[in-house]
N, C-alpha and C positions, 0 to 999 in steps of 0.2 A: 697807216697807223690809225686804229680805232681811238676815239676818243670819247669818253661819258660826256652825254648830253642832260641826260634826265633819271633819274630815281622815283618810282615811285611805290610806295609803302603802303599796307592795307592791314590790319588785325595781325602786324609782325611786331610781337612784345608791347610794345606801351605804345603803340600806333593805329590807334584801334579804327579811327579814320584814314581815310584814302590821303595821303600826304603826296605831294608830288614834292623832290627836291629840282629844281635846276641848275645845271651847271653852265658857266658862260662859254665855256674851252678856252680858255687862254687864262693865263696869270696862274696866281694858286686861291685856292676858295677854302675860307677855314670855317667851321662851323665852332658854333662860342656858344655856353651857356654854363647854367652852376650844374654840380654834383648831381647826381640824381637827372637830369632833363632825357636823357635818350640818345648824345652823341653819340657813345658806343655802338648804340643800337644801330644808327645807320652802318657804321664800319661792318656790322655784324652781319646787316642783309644785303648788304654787297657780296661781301664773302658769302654768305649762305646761298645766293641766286647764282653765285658760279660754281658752284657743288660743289659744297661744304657739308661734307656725312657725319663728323663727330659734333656730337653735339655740348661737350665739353669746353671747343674752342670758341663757340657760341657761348659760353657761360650761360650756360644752362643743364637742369637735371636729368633732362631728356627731352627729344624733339618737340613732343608736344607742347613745350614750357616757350614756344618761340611764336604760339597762337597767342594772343589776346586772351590774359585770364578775368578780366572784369574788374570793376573796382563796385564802390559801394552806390555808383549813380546809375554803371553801366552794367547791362550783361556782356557775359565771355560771349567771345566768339566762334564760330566754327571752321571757318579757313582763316588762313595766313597765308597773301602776296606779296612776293616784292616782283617789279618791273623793270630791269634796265635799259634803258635807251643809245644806243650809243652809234656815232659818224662816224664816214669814215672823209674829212675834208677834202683831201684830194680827187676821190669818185664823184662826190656832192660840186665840185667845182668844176669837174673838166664834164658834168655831165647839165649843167646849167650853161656852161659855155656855148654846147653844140645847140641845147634847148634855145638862147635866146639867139641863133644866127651868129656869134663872135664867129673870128676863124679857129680853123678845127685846131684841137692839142694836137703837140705833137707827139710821134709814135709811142717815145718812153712812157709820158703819160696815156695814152690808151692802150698800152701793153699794162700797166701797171691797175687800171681801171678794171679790163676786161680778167685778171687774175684774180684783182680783187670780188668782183661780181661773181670768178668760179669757185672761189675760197668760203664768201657766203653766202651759195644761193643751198636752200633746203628742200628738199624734195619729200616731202611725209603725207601721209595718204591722209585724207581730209576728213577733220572733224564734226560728223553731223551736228554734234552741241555748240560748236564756236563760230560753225559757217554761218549761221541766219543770225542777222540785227535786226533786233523788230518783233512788230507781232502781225499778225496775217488779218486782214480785214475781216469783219463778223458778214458783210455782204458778199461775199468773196461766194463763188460756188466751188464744190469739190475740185472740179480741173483747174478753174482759177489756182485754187490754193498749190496745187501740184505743181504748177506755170511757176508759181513766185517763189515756192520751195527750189527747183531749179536754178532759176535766176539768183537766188539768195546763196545757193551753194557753189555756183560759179565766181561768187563776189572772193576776193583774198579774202586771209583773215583779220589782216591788220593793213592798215591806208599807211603806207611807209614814202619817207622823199628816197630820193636819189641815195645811195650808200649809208641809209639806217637800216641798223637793225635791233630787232626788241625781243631779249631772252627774258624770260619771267620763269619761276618757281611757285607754286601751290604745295599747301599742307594742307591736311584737310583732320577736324580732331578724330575722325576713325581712324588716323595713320596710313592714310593715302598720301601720297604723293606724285608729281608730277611736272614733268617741264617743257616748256612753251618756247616756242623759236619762231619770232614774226606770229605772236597767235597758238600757232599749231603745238599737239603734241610732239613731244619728241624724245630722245633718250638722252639719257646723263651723259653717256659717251658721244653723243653730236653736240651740246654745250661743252664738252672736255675740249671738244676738236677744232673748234671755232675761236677759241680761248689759246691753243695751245702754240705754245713759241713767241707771244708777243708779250709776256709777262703778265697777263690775266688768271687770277685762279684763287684759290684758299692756301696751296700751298708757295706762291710763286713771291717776289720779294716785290709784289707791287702793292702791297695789305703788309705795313711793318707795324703790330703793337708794340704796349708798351713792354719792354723787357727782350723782345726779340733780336734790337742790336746788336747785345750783350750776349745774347744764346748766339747769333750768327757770328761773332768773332770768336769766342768759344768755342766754337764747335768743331768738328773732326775737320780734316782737309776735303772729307769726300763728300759731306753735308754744303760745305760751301763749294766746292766742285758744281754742284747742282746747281745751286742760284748763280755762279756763273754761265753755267749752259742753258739755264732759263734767258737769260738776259739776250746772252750771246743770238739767241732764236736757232739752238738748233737740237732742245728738248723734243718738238716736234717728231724731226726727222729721228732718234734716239725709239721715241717713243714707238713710232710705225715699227723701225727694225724691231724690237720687241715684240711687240705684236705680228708681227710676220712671223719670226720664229716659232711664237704660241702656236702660230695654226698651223706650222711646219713641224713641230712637233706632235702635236696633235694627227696630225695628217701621219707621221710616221708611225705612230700607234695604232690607228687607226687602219693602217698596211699591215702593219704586224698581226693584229687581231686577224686581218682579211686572212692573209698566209695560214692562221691558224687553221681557222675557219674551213679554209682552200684545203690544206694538209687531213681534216677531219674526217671532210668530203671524200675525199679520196677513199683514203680508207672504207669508209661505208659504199664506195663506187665499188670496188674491189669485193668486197665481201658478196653485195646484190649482183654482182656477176658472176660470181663462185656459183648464185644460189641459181642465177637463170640458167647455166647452163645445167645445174644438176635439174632442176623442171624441165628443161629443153629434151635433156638426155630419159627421163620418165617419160616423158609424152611421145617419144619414139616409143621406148620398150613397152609402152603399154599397146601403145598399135599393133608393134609387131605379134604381141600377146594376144589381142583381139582379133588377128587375121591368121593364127594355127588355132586360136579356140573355136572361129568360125570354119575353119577347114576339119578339123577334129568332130566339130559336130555336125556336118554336113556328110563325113565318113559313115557318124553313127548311125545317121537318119537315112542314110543309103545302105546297110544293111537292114537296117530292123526294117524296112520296106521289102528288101528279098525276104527276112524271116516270117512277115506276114504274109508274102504271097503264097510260100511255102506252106505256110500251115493253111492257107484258104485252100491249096489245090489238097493238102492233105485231108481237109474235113467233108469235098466238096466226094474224094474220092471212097469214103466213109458212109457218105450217105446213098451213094451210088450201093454200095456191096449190101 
């Protein structure tokens, strides 16, 4: 069970400095101040770092409105971060156990370790902008630098304990965006995944505003159906079968197109076969054509050879008389 350790906030709405929150993990932690201070706003970039796409439910006009717009002392900003930090106790304990020599957990918990470590470990091909900290020595020669670019790109991206892990979100005011998993790039759909079944999310009932009780007992059987199978953790498994099927239907259109495709072929196989054979059958008749025309003219040219010998003996006997 993930639990929030740390938030931290950067140019998101009225947080225009790097704000870290802490949370202790145990008890409940309320945050207090008047009208107007920014409470909501943390709620907001919670949800928003667990991919939150309306930007509505952010009470806001449009994404961009979730940057830092400035006030009269400060200029606006041009990104917007939030950071989330979050344990997972049980990994961080049974992995500090084997660290300081205690005796080993036992199996359930090293089954449950070694599940969780497959659950979140991320594999994303590495960011040249987020691999290097630092800056490269002005004494440094060419290969030097190439050495420590190396070494710098081997480093993780984020220095994490035992079962943390840190998702973050960026906006950027061109309307970029992007999200961070330990550091790294990554896709919306690998923070969905990491998130999903344990009741983390924008739409899942671990983010209740105000008025949402009231819409959740309201609401159809099969709206709350959902927050029950969130809970239950088996949205997850729900969600994969869906997506299984996308690409199995996918996959059978994509057969059918072939089939087409296949059926089309054919036909033009058939056709380019009609046509070889009628070239095939030309390229005989034309030889055969070619070997009575050569016979034909080899007749003629063996006569008109006797018809001139004929007329030489007759001219020869001509000059004789």
């Amino acid at each position: 069970m993930l639990k929030l350790r740390k938030v931290e906030l950067l140019g998101f709405k009225s947080f225009c400095e790097k704000t870290p929150i802490t949370f202790s993990g145990s008890g409940i932690t309320c945050i207090v101040g008047p009208n107007g201070c920014g409470k909501s706003n943390v709620v907001d970039a919670i949800s928003w770092v667990l991919g939150e796409q309306s930007h509505k439910m952010l009470r806001a006009e449009r994404m961009s409105d979730c940057i830092f717009n400035g006030t009269a002392k400060r200029p606006p900003m041009g990104i917007s971060e939030v950071t989330l930090t979050l344990i997972d106790p049980e990994l961080s304990e049974a992995v500090a156990k084997v660290l300081q020599g205690e005796p080993e957990p036992t199996a359930d918990v090293l089954e449950d370790a070694a599940a969780d470590a497959a659950d979140f470990s991320f594999a994303a091909a590495e960011n040249p902008a987020d691999a290097s900290t630092g800056e490269i020595p002005a004494e440094d020669s060419a290969a030097g630098r190439k050495h420590w670019k190396k070494r710098a790109a081997e480093k993780p991206a984020v220095t994490l304990r035992p079962g943390e892990i840190v998702v973050g979100r960026r906006l950027y005011r061109s309307g970029q965006s992007e999200y961070l998993i330990n550091g790294r790039v990554a896709r919306l759909r690998d923070v969905q995944e990491i998130f999903m079944g344990i009741g983390l999310g924008p739409d899942s009932y671990a983010i209740i505003e105000q008025g949402r009780i009231g819409q959740i007992l309201n609401s159809k059987p099969m709206d709350r159906r959902a927050i029950i199978e969130e809970a239950a953790g088996i949205t997850m498994y729900k969600t994969k079968k869906r997506l299984a099927e996308t690409k199995l239907e996918a996959a059978k259109i994509n057969l059918s197109r072939v089939n087409d495709i296949l059926v089309e072929v054919e036909k033009q196989l058939a056709s380019l076969k009609r046509q070889a054979s009628k070239a095939r059958r030309y390229a005989e008749l034309r030889e055969q054509m070619r070997g009575l025309l050569r016979i034909v003219l080899a007749s003629k040219a063996e006569h008109l050879d006797i018809e001139a010998a004929r007329l030489e003996k007759l001219l020869r006997d001509m000059d004789a008389a």
